[in-house]
Structure formats: C-alpha cells, structure tokens
N, C-alpha and C positions, 0 to 999 in steps of 0.2 A: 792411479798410475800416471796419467797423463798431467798429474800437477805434480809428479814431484822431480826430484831432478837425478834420482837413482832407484832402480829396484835391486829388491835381493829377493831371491824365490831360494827356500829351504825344503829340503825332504828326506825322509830316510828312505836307506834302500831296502826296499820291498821286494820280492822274488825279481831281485836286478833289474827293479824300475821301478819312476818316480811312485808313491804314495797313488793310490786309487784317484783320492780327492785334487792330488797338484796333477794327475791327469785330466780329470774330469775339469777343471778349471783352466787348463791349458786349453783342449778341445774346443771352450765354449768360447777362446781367445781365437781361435782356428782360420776366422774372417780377415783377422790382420796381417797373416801371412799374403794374403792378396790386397791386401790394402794396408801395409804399415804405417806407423805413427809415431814411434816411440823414438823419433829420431832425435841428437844429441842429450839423450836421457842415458845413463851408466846401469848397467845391468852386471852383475854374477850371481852364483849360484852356490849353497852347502849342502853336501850329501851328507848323513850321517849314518854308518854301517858297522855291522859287526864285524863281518867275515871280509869281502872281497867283492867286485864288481863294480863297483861305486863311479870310479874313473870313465868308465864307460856312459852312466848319467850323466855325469859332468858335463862329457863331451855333449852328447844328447842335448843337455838346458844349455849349453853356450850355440848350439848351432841355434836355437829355438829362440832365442837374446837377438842373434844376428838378423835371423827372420822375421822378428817383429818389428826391428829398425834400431834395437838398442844399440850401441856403443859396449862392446860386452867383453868385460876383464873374464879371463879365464876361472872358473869354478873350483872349488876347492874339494876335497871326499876325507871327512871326519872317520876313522875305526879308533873304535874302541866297545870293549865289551861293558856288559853290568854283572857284576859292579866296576867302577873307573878305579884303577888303581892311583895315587899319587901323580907318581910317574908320566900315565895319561893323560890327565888332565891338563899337566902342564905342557906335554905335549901339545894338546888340542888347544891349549891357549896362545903359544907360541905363534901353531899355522893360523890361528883364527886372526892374532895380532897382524903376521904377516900380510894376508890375506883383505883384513879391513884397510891398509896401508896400501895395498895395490888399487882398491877398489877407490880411496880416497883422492889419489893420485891420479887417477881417471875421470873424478869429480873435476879437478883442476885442471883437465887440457883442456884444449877448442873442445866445444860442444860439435862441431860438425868438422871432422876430420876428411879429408882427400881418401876416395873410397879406394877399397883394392881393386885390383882389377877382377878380380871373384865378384865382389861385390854388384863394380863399373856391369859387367857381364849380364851378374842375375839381373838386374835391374833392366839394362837396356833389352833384354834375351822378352823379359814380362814384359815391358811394356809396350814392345814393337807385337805381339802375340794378342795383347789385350786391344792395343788399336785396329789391327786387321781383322780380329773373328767376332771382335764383339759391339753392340754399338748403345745408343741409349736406353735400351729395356735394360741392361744390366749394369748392378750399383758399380762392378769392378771400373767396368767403363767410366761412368759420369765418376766416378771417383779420381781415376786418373787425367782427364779433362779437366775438372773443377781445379785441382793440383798442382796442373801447366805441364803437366809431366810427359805430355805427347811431343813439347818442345823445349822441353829445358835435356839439359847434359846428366841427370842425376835426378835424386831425392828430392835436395836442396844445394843452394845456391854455394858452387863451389869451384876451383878453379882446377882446370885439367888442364895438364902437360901437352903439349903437340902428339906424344907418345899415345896418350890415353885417349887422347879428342880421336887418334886415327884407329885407335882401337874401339871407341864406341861404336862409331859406322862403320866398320867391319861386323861387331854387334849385333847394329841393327839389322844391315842388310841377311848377316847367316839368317835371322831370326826369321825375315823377311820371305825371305826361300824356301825355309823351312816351314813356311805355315801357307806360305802359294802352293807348293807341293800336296802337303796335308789335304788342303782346301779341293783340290783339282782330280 
C-alpha cells in the first residue's frame, strides 16, 4: 500500500457490513488511525450486495480512507442478484466504468490537496492531545515528533489561507483546554 499510488478495498455486504476478513484486516490497519501514512495516495471503495445496505459501508470505508490519510473518492455499492441478468451487468459495468473514471481523475490532481477544515480540525484537535498527555514512552508521541507535526500547520507541507492558519490555533488552543481540563 505504501508503494502504490491508489488503493481500492472491495467487499460484499455481509449482515450490513464489510466481509469478516476486510474487517479483520482493517482492525490490524487500526495503528494508522493514530499515525497515518497514506497521504497523497487515492483510495475508494466497491460494495457488492444483493438486497440493500450497502451505501452505508460505503460511507463507513470512505470515512476509514480519510482516517488513514488517503485522498479518498467516494465509494460506489454494486446490487445485483445471482444469477445477473443481461440488463445488470451492464448496469454494473456502466457504475463500475463511471466509478474507475472518478477514481482515475483523482490519480491526476495534486497528491496533497489544501485540507478541509474537518480535516485542518482532526488533525490539529490529535495532535495538540498527543503533545500534552503523551511523551516518549509512547510510539503515537515519537511518531509525531520524528513527522515535525508538533510544528508544522498539517500532515504535509501545504499552504493555509489567513482564514484557516486563524482557525488552526483556535484548534489548537480548544484542544489545549480541553485536555488542561481533562488532565486537572
């Protein structure tokens, strides 16, 4: 994953959620949520269902794309029953068409886009929480240090608006308050 320049995670829907094994395999992914990586790499996701539910995994692996630091085009949810009639198929080839098209097109912007401010948020919200409560016994810590991330603006190296630089430290400081409080 870390050499390529997009992933695609597939799964069918299972009692309305991923596959046993694309959990079990997400789970053992679980560290990156605290320490992402996967930054200007393209991520989406295919559900494949019979019935209904499916849109709701979607949502699920694109939140779980965003958390591990991908770049993440919106996920797609395949229905169709077995046997595929004609009809279907072509259907499913259409979205799948569309769908590799989105994702392709996401190959082609900046690899490191201007974060949202969701993003701008989580990011500052973690890492002002990881500098106050934790110190070098813990990886999250030297992870973030080794990174520069105690004093850069973001992830990576990006440019923020007046608007956003004054909402980082706003960020910081909630974050800040919030864990003097906790702490006290």
């Amino acid at each position: 994953m870390m050499a390529s320049d997009g992933v695609i995670l597939a799964s069918p829907n299972y009692s309305f959620q991923v596959s046993a094994t694309m959990k079990m395999f997400l789970d053992r992914l679980g560290f990156v949520f605290h320490r992402p990586r996967f930054f200007g790499k393209a991520f989406t996701s295919i559900i494949a269902q019979g019935i209904y539910g499916g849109d709701k995994i979607v949502r699920y692996l694109d939140f779980v794309g965003n958390g591990l630091g991908f770049n993440t085009v919106e996920g797609c949810c395949i229905t169709a029953f077995d046997p595929m009639t004609e009809k279907e198929k072509q259907k499913i080839n259409v979205a799948l068409a569309e769908h590799s098209r989105r994702f392709y097109e996401r190959l082609l912007k900046p690899a490191y886009p201007a974060p949202t401010f969701f993003k701008l948020w989580a990011f500052r919200m973690g890492r002002t929480i990881v500098r106050l409560t934790l110190d070098d016994r813990n990886r999250d810590f030297t992870y973030y240090r080794d990174k520069g991330w105690f004093q850069s603006d973001y992830y990576y190296p990006t440019r923020l608006g007046t608007l956003k630089k004054a909402a980082g430290r706003v960020f910081d400081s909630t974050a800040a308050r919030s864990t003097t409080n906790r702490v006290d």
